[in-house]
DSSP file (Angstrom, degrees, kcal/mol; ACC not computed):
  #  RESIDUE AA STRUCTURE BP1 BP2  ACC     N-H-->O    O-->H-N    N-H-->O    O-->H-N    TCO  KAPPA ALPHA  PHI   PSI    X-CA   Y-CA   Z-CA
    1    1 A X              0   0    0      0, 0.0     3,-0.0     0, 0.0     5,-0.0   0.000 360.0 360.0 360.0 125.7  123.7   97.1  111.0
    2    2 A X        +     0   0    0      1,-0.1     2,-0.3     0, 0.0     0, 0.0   0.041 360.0  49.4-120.6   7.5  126.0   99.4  108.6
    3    3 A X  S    S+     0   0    0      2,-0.1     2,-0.1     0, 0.0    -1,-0.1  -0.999  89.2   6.3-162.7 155.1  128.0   96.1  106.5
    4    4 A X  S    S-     0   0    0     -2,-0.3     2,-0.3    -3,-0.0     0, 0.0  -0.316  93.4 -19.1  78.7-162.8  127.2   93.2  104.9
    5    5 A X  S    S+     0   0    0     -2,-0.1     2,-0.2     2,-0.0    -2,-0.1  -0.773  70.6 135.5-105.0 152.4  123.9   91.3  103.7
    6    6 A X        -     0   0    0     -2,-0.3     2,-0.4    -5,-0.0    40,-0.1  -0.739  52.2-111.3 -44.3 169.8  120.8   92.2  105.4
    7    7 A X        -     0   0    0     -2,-0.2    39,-0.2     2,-0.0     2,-0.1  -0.746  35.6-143.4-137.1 109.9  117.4   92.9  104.8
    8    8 A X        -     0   0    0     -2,-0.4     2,-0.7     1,-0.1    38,-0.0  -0.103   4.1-147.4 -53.4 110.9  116.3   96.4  105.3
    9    9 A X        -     0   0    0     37,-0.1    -1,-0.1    -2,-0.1    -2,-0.0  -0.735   9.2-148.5 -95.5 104.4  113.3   97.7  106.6
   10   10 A X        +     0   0    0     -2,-0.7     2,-0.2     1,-0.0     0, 0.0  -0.124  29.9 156.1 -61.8 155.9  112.0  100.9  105.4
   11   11 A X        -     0   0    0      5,-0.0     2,-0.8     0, 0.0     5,-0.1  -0.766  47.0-115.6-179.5 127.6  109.9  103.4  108.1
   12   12 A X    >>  -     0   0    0     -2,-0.2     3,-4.6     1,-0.2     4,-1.2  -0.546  28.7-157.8 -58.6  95.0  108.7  106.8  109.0
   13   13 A X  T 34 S+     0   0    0     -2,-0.8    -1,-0.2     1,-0.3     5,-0.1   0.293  87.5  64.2 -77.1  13.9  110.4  107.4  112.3
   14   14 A X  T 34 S+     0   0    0      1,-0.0    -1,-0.3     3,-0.0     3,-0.1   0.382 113.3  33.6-102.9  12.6  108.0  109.9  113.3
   15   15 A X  T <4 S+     0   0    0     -3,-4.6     2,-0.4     1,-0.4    -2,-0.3   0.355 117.0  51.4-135.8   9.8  105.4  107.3  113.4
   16   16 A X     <  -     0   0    0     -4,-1.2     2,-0.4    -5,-0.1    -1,-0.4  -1.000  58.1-153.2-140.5 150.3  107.0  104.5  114.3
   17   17 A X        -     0   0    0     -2,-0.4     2,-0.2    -3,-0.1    -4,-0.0  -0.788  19.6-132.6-119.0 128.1  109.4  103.2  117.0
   18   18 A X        +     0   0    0     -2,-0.4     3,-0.1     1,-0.1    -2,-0.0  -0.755  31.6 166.5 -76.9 136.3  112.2  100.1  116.7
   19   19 A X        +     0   0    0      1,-0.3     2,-0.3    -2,-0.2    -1,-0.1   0.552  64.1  10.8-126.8 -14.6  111.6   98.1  119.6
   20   20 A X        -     0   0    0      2,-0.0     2,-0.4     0, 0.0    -1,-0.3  -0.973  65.6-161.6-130.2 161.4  113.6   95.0  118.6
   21   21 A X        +     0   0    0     -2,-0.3     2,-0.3    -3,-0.1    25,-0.0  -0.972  16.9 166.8-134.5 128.6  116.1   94.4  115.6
   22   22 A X        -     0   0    0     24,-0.7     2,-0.3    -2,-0.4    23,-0.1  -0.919  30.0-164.0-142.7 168.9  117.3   91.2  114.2
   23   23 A X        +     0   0    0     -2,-0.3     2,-0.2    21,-0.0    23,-0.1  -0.731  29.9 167.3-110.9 144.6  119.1   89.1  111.4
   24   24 A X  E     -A   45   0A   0     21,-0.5    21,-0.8    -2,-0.3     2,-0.5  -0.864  33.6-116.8-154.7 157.5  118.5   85.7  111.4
   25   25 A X  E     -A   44   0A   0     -2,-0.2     2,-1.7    19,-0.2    19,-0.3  -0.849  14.1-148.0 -96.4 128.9  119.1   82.8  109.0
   26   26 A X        +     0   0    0     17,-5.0     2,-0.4    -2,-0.5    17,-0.1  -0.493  42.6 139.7 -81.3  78.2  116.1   80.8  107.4
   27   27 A X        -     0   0    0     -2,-1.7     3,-0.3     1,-0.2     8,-0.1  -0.967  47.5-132.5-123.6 143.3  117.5   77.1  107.0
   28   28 A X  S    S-     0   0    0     -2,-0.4     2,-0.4     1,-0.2    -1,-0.2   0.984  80.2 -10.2 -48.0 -80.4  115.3   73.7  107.7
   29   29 A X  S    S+     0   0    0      3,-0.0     2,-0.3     2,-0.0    -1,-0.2  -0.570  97.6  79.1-133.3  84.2  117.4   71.5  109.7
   30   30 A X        -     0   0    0     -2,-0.4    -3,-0.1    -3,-0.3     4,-0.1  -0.990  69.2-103.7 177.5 176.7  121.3   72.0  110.4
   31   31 A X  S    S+     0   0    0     -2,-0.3     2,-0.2     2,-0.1    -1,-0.0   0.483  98.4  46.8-106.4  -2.1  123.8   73.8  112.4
   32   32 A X  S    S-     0   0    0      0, 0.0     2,-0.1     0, 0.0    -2,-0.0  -0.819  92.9 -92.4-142.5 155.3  124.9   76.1  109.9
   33   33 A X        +     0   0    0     -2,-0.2     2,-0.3     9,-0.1    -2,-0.1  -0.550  57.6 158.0 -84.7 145.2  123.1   78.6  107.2
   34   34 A X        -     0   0    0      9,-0.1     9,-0.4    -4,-0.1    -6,-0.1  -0.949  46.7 -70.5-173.9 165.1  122.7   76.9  103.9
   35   35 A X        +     0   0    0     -2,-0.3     2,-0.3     7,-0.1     7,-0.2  -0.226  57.8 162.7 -61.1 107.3  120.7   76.9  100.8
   36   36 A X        +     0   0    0      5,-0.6     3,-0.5     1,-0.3     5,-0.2  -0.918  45.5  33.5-130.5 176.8  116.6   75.7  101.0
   37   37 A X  S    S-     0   0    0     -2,-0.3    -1,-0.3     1,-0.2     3,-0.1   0.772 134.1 -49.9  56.9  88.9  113.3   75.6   99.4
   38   38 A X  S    S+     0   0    0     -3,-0.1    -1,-0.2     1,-0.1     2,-0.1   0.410 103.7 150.9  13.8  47.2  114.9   75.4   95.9
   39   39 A X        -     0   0    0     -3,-0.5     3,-0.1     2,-0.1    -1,-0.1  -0.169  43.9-153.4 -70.8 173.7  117.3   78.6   96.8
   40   40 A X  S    S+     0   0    0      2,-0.1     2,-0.3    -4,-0.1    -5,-0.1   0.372  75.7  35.7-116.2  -0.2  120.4   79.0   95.5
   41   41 A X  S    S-     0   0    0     -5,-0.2    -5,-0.6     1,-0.1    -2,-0.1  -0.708  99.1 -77.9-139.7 157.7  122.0   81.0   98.2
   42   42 A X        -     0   0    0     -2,-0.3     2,-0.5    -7,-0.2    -7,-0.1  -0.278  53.9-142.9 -57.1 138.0  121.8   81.0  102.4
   43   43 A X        +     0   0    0     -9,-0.4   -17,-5.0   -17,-0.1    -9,-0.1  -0.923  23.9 178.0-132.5 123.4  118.2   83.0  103.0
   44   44 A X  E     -A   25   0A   0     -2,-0.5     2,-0.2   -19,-0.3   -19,-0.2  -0.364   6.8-164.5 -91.8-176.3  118.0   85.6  106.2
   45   45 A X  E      A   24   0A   0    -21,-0.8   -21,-0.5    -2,-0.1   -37,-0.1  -0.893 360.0 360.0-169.1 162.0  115.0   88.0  107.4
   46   46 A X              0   0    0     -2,-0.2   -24,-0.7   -39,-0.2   -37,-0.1   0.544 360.0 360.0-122.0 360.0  114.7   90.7  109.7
C-alpha cells in the first residue's frame, strides 16, 4: 500500500518473510467503518 491511512509494519527483510498483507476496519456491529470503544475516528489494523 503506497496512499492513504494504514498501519505500518516495520521488519528486517532478511529475517523475515510477508506471507499475507491486510487493512481491515475494527467496528462492532454495522455495514460500514465507524467510530467505537470511545474513538473518535474509524479504527483499522494490519
Amino acid at each position: 500500500m503506497t496512499a492513504g491511512e494504514y498501519s505500518a509494519i516495520w521488519f528486517r527483510r532478511s529475517r523475515f518473510q510477508v506471507l499475507e498483507s491486510d487493512t481491515f476496519w475494527l467496528f462492532e456491529s454495522s455495514d460500514k467503518p465507524e467510530p467505537g470503544w470511545d474513538a473518535s475516528l474509524p479504527r483499522i489494523a494490519t
